[in-house]
N, C-alpha and C positions, 0 to 999 in steps of 0.2 A: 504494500500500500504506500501511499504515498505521503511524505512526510506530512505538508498540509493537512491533507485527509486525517491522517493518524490524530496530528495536535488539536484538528478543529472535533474530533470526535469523543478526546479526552476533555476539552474545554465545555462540553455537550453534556457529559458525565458526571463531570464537575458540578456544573450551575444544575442539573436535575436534584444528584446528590443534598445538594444546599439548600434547594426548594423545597424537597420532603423534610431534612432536618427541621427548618425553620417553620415548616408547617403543621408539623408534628407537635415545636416546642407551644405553639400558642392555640394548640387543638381543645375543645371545648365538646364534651360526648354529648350533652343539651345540643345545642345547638348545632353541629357537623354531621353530627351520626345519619339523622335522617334525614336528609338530604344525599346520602348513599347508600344508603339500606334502605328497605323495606320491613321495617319494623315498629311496630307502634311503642309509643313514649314509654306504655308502661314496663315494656320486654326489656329497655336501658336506663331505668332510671334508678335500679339498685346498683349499688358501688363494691359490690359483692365480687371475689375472686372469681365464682362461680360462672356469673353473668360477664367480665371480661374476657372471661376464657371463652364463653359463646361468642360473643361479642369479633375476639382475635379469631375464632373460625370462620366466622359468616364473611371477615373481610378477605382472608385468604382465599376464599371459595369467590366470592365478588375479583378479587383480583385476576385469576385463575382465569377468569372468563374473558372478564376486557380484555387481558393478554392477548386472547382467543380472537378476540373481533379485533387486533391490528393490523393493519392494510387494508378491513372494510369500512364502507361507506359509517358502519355505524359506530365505526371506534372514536374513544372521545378521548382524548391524551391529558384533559382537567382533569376529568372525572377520574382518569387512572391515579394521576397525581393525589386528588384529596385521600383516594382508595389508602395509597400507600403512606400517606401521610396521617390517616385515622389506625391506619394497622402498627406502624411505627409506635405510635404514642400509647396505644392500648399496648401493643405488646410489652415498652416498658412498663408503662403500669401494673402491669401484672408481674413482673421482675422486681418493682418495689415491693409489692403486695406479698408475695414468696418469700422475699427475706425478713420482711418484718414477721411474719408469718414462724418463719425459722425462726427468730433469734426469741422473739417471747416465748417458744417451746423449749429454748436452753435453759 
């Protein structure tokens, strides 16, 4: 490949990379979730391990999909982003959730 090519494609990576981080950091489950799920308010509005871990499959299986529909008419490259950007933020949350979890069982 070609050097350009190569650099403009890491530079692509980069700023995606950066978009999910930062959208992840100021992610709100009120308010972002549904607008990507199909899920009513009450399915996300307990803050429970339990419901996160739903929560982190439904988006991985949402992701899975759009994956699916890129290069068709009906692939949406936002929609992907907020995807990985809600899956991001829950999956850490639940990584907090597990070690506090863990450490009050010591």
């Amino acid at each position: 490949m070609q050097p350009y090519l190569k650099m403009m494609q890491q530079r692509g990576a980069d700023t995606l990379a950066r978009q999910i981080t930062t959208g992840s950091e100021i992610y709100d489950r009120r308010k972002h979730l549904r607008r990507l799920l199909p899920l009513a308010p009450e399915d996300f509005r307990d803050e429970s391990p339990q419901t996160t871990r739903a929560i982190v499959l439904h988006l991985a299986r949402a992701l899975r999909a759009e994956r699916g529909r890129a290069g068709h008419w009906t692939y949406d490259l936002n929609r992907h982003i907020g995807l990985a950007q809600a899956y991001k933020a829950e999956k850490e949350s639940l990584v907090r959730e597990e070690r506090l979890s863990q450490k009050a069982r010591h």
